[in-house]
Every structure is written in C-alpha cells, then in structure tokens.
N, C-alpha and C positions, 0 to 999 in steps of 0.2 A: 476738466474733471469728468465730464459723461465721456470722455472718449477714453478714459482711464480707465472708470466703472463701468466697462460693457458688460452682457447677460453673462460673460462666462466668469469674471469676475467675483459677479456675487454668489455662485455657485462655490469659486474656489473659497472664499470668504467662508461659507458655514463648515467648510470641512477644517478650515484654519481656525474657526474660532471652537468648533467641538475637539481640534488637536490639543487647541492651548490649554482646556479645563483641564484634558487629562494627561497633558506633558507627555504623551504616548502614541504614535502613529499607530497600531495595533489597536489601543484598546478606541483610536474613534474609528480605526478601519470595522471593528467587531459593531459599533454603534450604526455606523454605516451600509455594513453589509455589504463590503466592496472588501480590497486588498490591501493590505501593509503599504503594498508599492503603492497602488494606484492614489493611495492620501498620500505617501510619501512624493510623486509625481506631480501630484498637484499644486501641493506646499511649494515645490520648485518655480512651475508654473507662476503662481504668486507672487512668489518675490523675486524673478523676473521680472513682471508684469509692474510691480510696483517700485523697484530700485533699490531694495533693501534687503537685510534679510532678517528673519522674522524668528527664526530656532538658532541656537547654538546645538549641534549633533553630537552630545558625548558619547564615552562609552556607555552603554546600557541604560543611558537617560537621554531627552532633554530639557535643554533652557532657553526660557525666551531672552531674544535680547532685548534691550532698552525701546527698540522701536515695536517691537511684539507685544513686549507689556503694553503699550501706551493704547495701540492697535487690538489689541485683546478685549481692554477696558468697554473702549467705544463699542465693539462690534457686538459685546456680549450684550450692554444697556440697549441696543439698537433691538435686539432680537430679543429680550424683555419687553419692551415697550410696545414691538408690533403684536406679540403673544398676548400680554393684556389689555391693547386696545381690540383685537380679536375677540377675547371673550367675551368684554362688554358688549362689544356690538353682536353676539350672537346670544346673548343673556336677556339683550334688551336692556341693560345697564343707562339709566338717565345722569348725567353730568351736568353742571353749571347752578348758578346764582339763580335762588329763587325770596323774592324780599315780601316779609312779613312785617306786619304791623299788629300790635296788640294792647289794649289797655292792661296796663301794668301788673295788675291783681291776678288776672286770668293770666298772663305771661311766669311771672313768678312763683305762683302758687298751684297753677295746674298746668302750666305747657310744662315748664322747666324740668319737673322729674320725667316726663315721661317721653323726653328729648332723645335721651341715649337710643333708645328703639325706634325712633325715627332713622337717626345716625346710623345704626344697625342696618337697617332695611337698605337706606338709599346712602351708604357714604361716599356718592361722589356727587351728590347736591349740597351745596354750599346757602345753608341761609343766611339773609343777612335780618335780623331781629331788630324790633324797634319798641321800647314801651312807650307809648305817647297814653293820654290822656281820653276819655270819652269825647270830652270836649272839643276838641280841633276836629277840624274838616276830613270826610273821607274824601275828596272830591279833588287832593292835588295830584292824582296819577302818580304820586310815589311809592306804589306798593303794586303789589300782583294779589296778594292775601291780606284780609287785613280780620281780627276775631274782635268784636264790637258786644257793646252790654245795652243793648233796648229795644223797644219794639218790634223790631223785625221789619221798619219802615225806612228805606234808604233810596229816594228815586233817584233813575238814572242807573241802579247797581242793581247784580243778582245777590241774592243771599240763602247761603245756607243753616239752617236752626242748627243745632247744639244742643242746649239744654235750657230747660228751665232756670228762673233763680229765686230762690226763698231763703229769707232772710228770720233771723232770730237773735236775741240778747245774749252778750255772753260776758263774761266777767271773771276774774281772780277768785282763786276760793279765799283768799285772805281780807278781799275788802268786804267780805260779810262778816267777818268777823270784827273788825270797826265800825259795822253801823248798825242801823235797826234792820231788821227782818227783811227778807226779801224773796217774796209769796208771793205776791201779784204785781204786773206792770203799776198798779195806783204807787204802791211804793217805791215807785224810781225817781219822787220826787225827791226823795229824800240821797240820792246817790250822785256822780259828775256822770254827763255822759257824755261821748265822745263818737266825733263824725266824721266821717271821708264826704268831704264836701265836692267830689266828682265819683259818684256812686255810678249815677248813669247818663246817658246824654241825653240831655235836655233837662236835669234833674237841677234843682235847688239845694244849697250846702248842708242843707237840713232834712233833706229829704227822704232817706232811711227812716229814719228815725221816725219822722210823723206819720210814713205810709202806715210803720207797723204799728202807731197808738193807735191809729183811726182803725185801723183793721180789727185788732183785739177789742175793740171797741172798749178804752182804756179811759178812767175819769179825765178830764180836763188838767192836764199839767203844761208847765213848760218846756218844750221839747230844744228850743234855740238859745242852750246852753251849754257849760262844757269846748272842752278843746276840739279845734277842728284839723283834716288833716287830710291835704291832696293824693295820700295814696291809703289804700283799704288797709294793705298791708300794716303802716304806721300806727295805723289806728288799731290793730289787733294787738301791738307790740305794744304800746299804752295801755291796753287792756289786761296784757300778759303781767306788765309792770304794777296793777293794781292799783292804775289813776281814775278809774272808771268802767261804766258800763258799756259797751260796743254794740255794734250790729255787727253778726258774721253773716257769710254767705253760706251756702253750704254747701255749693259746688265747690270752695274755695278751701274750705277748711280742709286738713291734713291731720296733725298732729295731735293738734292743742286739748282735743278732748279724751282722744286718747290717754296721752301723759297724765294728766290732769290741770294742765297750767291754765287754761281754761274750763269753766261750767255755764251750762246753758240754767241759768234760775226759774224758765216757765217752760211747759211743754208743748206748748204753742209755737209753730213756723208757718208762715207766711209768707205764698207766694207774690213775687211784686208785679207779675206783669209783665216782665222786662224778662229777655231770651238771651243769651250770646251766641252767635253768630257767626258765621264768616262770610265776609262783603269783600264780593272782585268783580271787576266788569262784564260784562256779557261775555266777551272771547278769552276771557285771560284761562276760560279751561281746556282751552286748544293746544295747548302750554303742555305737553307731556310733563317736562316738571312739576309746573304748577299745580295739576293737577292730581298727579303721585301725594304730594303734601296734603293737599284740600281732601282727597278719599284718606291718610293714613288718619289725620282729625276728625274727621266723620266717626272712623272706626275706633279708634280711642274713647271719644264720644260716647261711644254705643255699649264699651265693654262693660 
C-alpha cells in the first residue's frame, strides 16, 4: 500500500477528489489554477497508477464510475477530517472526557441549565456527570471535578469557593389557607415540615431546619418531624404539592417564587456556613480540560 501511495499519488488524489465534486476537468482545472489538460493528465496518471478507472468521459459531461464513487466518498471524509482536525488544533480546540461529580441539588438545579453554554464554548469535551450524595467520600479518585456543599474543609484536596449558601422557609400558598396564620417561625408548630436529610456533609437529617430555628432565635418547638427526603429537590416538590413547610436554598431556587408555586412566609434568610465548592486534587488543573471546566464554573459563579 505505501508503495501504491507514494508523494505523487496524493498530489493526483486532491485534483481527483476536487474533479469528482464538480464532475468537470475545467471548472477544478479553474480551482486549481493549472490547465484542462494538465487535471485531465493527471486523472490519467491516477488511474494508471491505481488499476481502475475512476470517470466515465462523455459528451460534454462526466461520470464517476462505481469505483470513483466509492473512492470519492473516502477521499473527500479524508480531507474533512484533516481540515478540521487542523482547526482545532490552531484554535486551541480542547477534546476528551472530563468526569464530574456533584451533589445532586446543585447538579439539577443550578449546573443543568446552564449546561448548554458549557457545550457551547467547548463541544468537543465530553462530561461524564455523576449526582452522588454529600455524604460519600471525596477520596475514591473517581472524579477529576467534583462541586461539594460544606465548609470548605477537605484535607488532602484543593478547593475552589462558589458561593455562599442561605437557607429559608418556603411553602404552597394553599397550605395557609388550611391552617392558622403564618407570621412567625413560633408558628410552624402548628404546620408538617419537611427535610432533605443530606443537606450537607457531615450534617444531621434534621439539620436545616434546627440551624435556621436557632438562628432566628425561634421559641422552643419541635423541629424532628414531618417527612424526610434524600434529595433537596424532593423536598421542594412536597412543598410545591402543599404537604409542608421546606427549607430552600437560595442559590438553588429557580422558578418556584417567581410563578408563585412557592412563598417564602418570613423575610428572614440565613446564612448556614456551608459554601459549595469545587474539590480536585492538586494536579488535576494541569488538565487543560479540566481546567477549561473548573474556570467556565468559576465564571458562571461570578455572573
């Protein structure tokens, strides 16, 4: 085969393959910048060279034969493929698998719309997404990125802040109209509420919910009641349904207050302490992908 495709070969190959688009020796001689003959001569040259032949010459046309087409097909995909691997690589174009991990809330609720502009910027990076839980270990090396809800304390990892997060009450405007008034936290005893019992890591199933009584500095109730519910999301969705009163986040929220399908009942929010993050190993930003990903977060972050 290399002794088939010597240099002069692939030379006659691009005059053979700008022949076949336009079924015209002339108009790729004119593309060319050469002569009628001299494509016409070459073409010969070719299918010599190769054992076939490659035009049928009619009157005032031609046609490829069966082996032209087939040979057409390949040679044109051939000289696509060099042309935009070419670009990329003079664009600076980054390609390949870059694996995310993210607690599910912040995955669904704030990566996921603003995904497509990722895909925008870089679509020849391929993520692969994972929602896992706060709870589970950052520490299996199966991530390159991983966006985390707590202190900002992860030994052994670097990590970059995000944002804050503050938390607040939020409910159906229909379950006040089923119960008594609802003016101050003291009257949430009278209400169900309802908890994402992996708010944050290292955080207790209850634990929203007591940071923000203690905070408000709220009478004495009981806060370890009501439905519980492994993802935040779930827990808003129960809220939206009008089973109870929630804690939203407010980095998290989108919609809900907009429409109306949610009301916040006190104007009181409360910050928890707790940051989201992005936790990756010391070198993982050496990673041109990686790293691509890690600044377009940042700057989403920041808008």
């Amino acid at each position: 085969m290399s002794r088939l495709l010597h240099a002069q070969t692939h030379a006659w190959l691009k005059v053979f393959a700008i022949s076949a688009r336009h079924l015209s020796f002339t108009r790729a001689a004119e593309e060319l910048h050469v002569t009628t003959g001299a494509v016409s001569q070459q073409i010969k040259q070719l299918e010599a060279r190769l054992g076939f032949k490659l035009f049928r010459r009619l009157p005032r046309r031609l046609e490829l034969t069966e082996e032209g087409r087939r040979l057409a097909d390949v040679v044109d995909e051939a000289y696509q493929a060099v042309g935009l691997e070419v670009k990329r690589l003079r664009s600076g174009v980054m390609s390949g698998i870059v694996r995310l991990r993210s607690v599910p809330a912040f995955l669904s609720k704030w990566l996921m719309p603003r995904l497509p502009r990722l895909q925008a910027r870089f679509p020849d990076i391929e993520l692969q997404l994972v929602a896992e839980d706060s709870s589970l270990s950052l520490r299996e090396g199966d991530f390159d990125l991983a966006i985390d809800l707590n202190d900002g304390h992860y030994p052994g990892l670097a990590t970059t802040p995000l944002m804050e997060e503050v938390i607040f009450p939020v409910c159906a405007p229909a379950l006040l109209r089923r119960r008594p008034s609802l003016s101050s936290p003291a009257e949430l005893a009278w209400y169900p509420l309802l908890h994402d019992i992996t708010a944050w890591r290292g955080g207790h199933p209850y634990a929203e919910w007591e940071h923000y009584l203690r905070a408000v500095q709220a009478p004495p109730l009981n806060a370890r009641r009501g439905y519980t519910f492994n993802r935040h999301r779930l827990a808003l969705e129960a809220a939206v349904a009008g089973m109870g009163v929630a804690i939203a986040r407010q980095a998290l929220l989108t919609d809900e207050l907009k429409t109306g399908a949610l009301i916040a009942p006190f104007p009181t929010r409360i910050p928890t302490g707790k940051r989201y993050g992005i936790v990756h190993t010391s070198g993982a930003l050496d990673d041109r992908r990686v790293a691509a990903v890690h600044d377009w977060i940042v700057e989403e972050a920041q808008r």
